[in-house]
C-alpha positions in Angstrom: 0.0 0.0 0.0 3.0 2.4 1.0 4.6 1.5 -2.5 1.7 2.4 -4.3 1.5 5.8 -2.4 4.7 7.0 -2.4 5.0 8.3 -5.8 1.9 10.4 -4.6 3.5 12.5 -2.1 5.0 15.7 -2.1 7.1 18.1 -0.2 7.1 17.9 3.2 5.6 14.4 2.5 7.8 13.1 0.6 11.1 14.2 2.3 9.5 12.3 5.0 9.1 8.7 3.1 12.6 9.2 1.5 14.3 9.7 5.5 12.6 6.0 6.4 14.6 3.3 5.7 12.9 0.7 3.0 11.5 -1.2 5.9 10.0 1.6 7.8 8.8 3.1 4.3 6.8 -0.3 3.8 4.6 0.3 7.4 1.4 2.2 6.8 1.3 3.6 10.5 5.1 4.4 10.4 4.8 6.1 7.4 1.7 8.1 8.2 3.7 8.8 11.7 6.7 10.5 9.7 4.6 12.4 7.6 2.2 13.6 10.4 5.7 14.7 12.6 7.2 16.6 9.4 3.7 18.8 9.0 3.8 19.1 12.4 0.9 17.7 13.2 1.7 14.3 15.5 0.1 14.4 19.1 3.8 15.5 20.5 3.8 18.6 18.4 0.2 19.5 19.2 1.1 19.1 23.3 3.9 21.1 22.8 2.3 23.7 21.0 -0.3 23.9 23.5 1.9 24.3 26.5 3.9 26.7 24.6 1.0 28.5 23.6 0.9 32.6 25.3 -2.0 35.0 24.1 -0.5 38.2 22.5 -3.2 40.3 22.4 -3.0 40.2 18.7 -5.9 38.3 18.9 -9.6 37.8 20.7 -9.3 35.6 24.1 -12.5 33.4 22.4 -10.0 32.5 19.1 -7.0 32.1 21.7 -9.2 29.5 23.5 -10.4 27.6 20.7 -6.7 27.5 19.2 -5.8 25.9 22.8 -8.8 23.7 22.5 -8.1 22.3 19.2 -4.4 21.7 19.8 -6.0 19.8 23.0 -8.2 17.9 21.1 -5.5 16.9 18.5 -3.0 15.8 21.7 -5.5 13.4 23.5 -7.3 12.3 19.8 -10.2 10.7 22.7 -13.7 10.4 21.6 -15.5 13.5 22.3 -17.0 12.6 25.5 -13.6 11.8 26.8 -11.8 15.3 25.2 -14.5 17.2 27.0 -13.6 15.9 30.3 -9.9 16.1 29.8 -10.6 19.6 28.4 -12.7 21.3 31.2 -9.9 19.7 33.6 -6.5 21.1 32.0 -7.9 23.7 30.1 -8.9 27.0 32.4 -5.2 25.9 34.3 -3.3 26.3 30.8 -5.5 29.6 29.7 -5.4 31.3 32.8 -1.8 30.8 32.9 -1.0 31.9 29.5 -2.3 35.2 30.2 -0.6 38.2 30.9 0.4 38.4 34.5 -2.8 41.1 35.7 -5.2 39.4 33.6 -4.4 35.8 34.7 -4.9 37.3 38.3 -8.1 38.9 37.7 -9.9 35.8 36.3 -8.1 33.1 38.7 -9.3 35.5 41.5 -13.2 34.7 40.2 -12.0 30.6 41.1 -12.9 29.5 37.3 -13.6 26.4 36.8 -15.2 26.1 33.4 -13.3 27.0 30.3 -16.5 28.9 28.7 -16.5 30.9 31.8 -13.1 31.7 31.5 -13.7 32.8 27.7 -16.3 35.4 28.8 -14.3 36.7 31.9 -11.5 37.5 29.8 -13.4 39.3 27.1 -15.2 41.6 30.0 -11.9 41.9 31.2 -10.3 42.8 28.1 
């Protein structure tokens, strides 16, 4: 299946499949794994991007949020019952600590404990 899908691929893609040794190259997932971690999309990238993720300012706390949620959602890859109980658990922790120093004060002083209700008391805020 590989064989026939390597001459397929591009890029980022491709530099991936020609870094694999002829064994590796052969295994679907293995493949698939190398190509996901060159696009920078395998669940390692997507945890490190959401621990390393700070809001700017640059853009509204609602889009920061659901940039942290979908990184979130990529990193755990649960079914969605299970990514929204993960999610309301780690998720107000890693917004509220993202935030500037005053802001992150102001809402952890309100004891959030939903993310939605973090959302909105960062817009008033804001």
């Amino acid at each position: 299946w590989t064989l026939w899908l390597a001459p397929c691929l591009t890029s980022r893609a491709q530099a991936a499949y020609i870094a694999l040794s002829e064994h590796q190259a052969r295994g679907y997932e293995t493949l698939k794994a190398a190509i996901l971690d060159r696009r920078g999309l395998s669940v390692e990238k997507n945890c490190q991007k959401f621990r390393a993720a700070s809001w700017s300012g640059g853009i509204c706390p609602r889009a920061f949020a659901q940039k942290l949620s979908d990184w979130a959602t990529q990193w755990f890859r649960l079914d969605s019952q299970n990514i929204k109980t993960v999610t309301n658990s780690i998720f107000p922790e890693q917004f509220i600590q993202r935030l500037p120093e005053a802001r992150g004060i102001w809402v952890w002083r309100h004891l959030l404990e939903l993310s939605e209700v973090a959302v909105k008391l960062t817009e008033e805020y804001v």
